[in-house]
N, CA, C and O of each residue as an XYZ file, in Angstrom:
352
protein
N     -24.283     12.409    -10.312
C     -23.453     11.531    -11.098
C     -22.094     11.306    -10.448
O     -21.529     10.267    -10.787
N     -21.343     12.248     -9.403
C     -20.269     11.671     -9.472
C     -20.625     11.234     -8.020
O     -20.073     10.134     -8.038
N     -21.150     11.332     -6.812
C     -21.230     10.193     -6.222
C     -21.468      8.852     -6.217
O     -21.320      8.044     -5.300
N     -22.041      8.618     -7.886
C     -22.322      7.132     -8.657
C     -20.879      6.850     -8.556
O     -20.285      6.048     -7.835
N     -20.258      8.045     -9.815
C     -18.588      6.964     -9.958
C     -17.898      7.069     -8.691
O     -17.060      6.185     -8.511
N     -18.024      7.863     -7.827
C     -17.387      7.453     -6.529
C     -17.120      6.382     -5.849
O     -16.015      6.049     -5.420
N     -18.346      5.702     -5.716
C     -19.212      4.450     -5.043
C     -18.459      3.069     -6.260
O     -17.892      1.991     -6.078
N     -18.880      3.911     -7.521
C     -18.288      2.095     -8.277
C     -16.554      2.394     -8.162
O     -15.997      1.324     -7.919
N     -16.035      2.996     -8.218
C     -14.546      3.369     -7.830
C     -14.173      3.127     -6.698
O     -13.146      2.454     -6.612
N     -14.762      3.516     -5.583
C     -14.453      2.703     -4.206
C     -14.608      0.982     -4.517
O     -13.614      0.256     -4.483
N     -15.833      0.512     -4.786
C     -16.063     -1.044     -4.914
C     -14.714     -1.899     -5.849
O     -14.228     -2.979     -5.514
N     -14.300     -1.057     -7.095
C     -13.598     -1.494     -8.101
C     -12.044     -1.805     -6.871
O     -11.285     -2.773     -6.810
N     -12.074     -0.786     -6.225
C     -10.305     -0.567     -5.446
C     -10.789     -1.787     -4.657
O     -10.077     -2.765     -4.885
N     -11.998     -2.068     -3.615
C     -12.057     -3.061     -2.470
C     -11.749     -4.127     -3.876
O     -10.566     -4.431     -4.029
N     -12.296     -4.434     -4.427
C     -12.109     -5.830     -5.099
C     -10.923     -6.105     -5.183
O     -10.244     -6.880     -4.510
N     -10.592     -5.279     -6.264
C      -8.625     -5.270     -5.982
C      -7.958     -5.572     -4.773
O      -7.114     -6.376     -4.379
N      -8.611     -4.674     -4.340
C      -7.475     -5.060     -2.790
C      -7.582     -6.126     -1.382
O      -7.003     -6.210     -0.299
N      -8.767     -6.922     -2.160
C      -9.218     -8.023     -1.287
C      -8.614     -9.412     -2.222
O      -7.928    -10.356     -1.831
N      -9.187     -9.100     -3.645
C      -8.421    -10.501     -4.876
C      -7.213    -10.301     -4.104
O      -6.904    -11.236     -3.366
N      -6.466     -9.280     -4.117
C      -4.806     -9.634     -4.142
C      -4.630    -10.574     -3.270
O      -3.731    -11.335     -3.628
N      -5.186    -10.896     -2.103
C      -5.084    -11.495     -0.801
C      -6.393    -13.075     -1.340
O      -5.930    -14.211     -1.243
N      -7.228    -12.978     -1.622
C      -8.015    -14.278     -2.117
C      -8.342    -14.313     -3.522
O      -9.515    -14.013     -3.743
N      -7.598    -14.610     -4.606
C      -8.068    -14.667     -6.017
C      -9.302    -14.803     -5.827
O      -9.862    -13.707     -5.875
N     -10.022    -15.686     -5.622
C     -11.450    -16.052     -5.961
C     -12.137    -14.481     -5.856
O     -12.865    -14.286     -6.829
N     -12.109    -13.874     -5.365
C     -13.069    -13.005     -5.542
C     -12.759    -12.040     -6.421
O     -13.400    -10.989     -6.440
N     -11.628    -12.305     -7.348
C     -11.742    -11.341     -8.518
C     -12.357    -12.136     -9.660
O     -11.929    -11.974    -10.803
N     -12.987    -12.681     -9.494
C     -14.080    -12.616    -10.581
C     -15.505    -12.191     -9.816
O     -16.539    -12.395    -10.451
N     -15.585    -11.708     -8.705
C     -16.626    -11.013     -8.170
C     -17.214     -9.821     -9.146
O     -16.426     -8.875     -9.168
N     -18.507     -9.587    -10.045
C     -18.469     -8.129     -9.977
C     -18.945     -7.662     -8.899
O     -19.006     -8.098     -7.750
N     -19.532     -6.003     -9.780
C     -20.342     -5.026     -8.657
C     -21.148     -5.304     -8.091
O     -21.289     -5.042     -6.897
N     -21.969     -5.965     -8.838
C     -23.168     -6.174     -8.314
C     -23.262     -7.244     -7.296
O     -23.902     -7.197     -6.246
N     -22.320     -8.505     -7.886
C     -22.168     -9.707     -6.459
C     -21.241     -9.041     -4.991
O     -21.484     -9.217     -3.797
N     -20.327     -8.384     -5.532
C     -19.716     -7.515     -4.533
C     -20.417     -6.750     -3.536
O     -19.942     -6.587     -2.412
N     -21.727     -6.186     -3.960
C     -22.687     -5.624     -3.411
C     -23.554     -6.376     -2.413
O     -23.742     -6.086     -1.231
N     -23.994     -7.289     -3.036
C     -25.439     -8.304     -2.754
C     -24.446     -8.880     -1.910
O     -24.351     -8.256     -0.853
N     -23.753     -9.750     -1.996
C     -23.390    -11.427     -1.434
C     -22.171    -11.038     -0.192
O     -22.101    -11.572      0.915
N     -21.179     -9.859     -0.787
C     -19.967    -10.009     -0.097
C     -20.180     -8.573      1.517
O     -20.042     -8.645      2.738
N     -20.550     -7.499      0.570
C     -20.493     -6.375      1.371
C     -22.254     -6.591      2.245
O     -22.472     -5.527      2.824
N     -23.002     -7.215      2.387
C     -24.533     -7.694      2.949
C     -23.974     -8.403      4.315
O     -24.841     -8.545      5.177
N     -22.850     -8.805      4.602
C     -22.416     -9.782      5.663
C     -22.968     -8.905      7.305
O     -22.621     -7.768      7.627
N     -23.633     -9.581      7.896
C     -24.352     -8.850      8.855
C     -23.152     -8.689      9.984
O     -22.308     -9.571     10.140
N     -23.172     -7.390     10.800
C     -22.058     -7.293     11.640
C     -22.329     -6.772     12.971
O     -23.469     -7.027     13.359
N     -21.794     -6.289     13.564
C     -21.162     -5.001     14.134
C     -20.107     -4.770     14.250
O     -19.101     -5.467     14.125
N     -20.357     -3.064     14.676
C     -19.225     -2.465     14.506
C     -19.364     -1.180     15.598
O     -20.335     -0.452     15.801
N     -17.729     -1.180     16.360
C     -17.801     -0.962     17.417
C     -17.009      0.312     17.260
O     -16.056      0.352     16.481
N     -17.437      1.527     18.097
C     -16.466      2.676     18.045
C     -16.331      3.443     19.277
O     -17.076      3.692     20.225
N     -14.949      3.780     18.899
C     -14.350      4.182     20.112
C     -15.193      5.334     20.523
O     -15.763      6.176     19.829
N     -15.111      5.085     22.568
C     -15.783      6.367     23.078
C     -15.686      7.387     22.484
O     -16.600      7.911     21.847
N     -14.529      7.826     22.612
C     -14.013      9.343     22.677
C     -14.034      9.939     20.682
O     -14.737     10.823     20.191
N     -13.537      9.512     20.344
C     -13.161      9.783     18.910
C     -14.306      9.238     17.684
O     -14.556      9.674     16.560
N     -14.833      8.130     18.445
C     -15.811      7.643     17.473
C     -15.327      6.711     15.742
O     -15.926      6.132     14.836
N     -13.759      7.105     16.137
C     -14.278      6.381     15.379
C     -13.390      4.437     15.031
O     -12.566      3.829     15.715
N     -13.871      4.167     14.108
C     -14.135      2.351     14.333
C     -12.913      1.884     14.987
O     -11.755      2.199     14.712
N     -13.398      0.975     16.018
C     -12.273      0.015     16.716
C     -12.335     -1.609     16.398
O     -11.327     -2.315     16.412
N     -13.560     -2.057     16.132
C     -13.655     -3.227     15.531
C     -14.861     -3.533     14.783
O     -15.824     -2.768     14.842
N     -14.898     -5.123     13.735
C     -15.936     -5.153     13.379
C     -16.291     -6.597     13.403
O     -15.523     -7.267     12.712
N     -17.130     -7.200     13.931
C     -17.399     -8.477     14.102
C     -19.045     -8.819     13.064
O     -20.241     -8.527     13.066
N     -18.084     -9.580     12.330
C     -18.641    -10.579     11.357
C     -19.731    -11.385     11.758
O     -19.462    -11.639     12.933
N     -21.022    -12.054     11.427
C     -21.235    -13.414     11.303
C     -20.932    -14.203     11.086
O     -20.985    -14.432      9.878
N     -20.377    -15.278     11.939
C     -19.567    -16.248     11.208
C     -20.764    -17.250     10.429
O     -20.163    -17.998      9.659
N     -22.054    -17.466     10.390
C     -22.995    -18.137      9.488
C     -22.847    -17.082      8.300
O     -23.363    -17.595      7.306
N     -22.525    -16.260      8.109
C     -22.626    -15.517      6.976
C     -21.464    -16.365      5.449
O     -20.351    -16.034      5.039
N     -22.208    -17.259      5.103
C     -21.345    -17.707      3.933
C     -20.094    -17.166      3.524
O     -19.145    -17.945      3.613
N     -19.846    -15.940      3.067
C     -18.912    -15.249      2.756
C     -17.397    -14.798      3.844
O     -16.177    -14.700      3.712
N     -18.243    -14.662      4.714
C     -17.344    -13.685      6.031
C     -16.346    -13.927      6.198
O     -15.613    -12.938      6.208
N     -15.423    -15.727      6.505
C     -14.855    -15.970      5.855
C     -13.543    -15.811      5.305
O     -12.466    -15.740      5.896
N     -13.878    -15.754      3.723
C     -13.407    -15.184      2.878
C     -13.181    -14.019      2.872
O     -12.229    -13.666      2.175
N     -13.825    -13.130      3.512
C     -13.987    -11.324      3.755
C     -12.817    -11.174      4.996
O     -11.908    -10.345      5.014
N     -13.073    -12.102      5.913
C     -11.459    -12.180      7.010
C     -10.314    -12.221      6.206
O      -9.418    -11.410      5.975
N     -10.628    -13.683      5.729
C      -8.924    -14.224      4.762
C      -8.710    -12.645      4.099
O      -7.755    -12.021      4.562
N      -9.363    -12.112      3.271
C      -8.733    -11.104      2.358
C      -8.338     -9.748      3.297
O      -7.548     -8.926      2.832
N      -8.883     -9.571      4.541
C      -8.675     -8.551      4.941
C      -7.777     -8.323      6.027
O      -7.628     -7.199      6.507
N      -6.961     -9.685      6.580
C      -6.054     -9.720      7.259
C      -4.741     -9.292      6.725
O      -3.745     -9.183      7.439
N      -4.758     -9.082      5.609
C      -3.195     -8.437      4.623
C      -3.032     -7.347      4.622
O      -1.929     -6.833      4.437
N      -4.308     -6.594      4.873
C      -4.484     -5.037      4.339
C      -3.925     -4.454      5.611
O      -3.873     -5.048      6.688
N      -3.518     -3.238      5.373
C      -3.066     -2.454      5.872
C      -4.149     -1.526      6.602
O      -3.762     -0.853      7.558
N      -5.057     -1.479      6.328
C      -6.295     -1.618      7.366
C      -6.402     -2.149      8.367
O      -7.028     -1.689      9.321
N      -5.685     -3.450      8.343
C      -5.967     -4.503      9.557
C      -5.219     -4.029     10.649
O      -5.346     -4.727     11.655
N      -4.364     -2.904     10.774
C      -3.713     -2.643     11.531
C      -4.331     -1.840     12.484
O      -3.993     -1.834     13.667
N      -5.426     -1.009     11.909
C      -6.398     -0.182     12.267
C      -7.745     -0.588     13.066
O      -8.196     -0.352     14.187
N      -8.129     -1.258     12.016
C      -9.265     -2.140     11.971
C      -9.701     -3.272     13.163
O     -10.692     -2.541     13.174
N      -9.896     -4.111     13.968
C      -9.598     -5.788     14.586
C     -11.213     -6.133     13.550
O     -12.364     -5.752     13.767
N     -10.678     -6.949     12.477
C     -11.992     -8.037     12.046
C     -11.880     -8.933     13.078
O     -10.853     -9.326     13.633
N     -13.147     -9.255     13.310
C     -13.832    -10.737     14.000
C     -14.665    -11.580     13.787
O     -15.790    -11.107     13.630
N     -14.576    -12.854     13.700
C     -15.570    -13.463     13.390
C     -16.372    -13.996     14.085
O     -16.320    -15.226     14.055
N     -17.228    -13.490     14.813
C     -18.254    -14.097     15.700
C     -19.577    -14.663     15.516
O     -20.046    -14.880     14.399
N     -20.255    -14.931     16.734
C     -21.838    -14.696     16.509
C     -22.747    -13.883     16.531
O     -22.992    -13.687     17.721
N     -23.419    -13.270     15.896
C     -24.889    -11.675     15.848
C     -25.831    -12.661     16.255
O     -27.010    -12.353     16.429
């Protein structure tokens, strides 16, 4: 049970913290949040040594992706993070 509320508590914060940056997706729920937004096919690239993530490149045919850039270029993640939108 509490890795359930973990998981909807993580999803509840991404929503938040992606709306702030694109309203439209706060009327996303869990479940579209799940299916439509977080489904966006990628990769994701990690560093030799440490492993861990250096970038993540999007589909740009992926309907959403997008929108998943726009919101995630604000975050303070992005500093960490390089989103891309390419081709898979």
């Amino acid at each position: 049970m509490l890795l359930n509320a973990l998981a909807h508590n993580l999803l509840v914060w991404v929503r938040r913290k992606l709306s702030e940056k694109v309203p439209q997706l706060a009327r996303y729920g869990t479940l579209r949040m799940v299916r439509d937004l977080l489904h966006v096919s990628g990769i994701v690239e990690l560093h030799h040594k440490t492993s861990q993530i250096e970038s993540i490149t999007l589909n740009r045919a992926a309907p959403l992706a997008l929108l998943f850039i726009k919101a995630w270029c604000d975050t303070s993640l992005q500093r960490q993070v390089r989103l891309i939108l390419g081709e898979i």
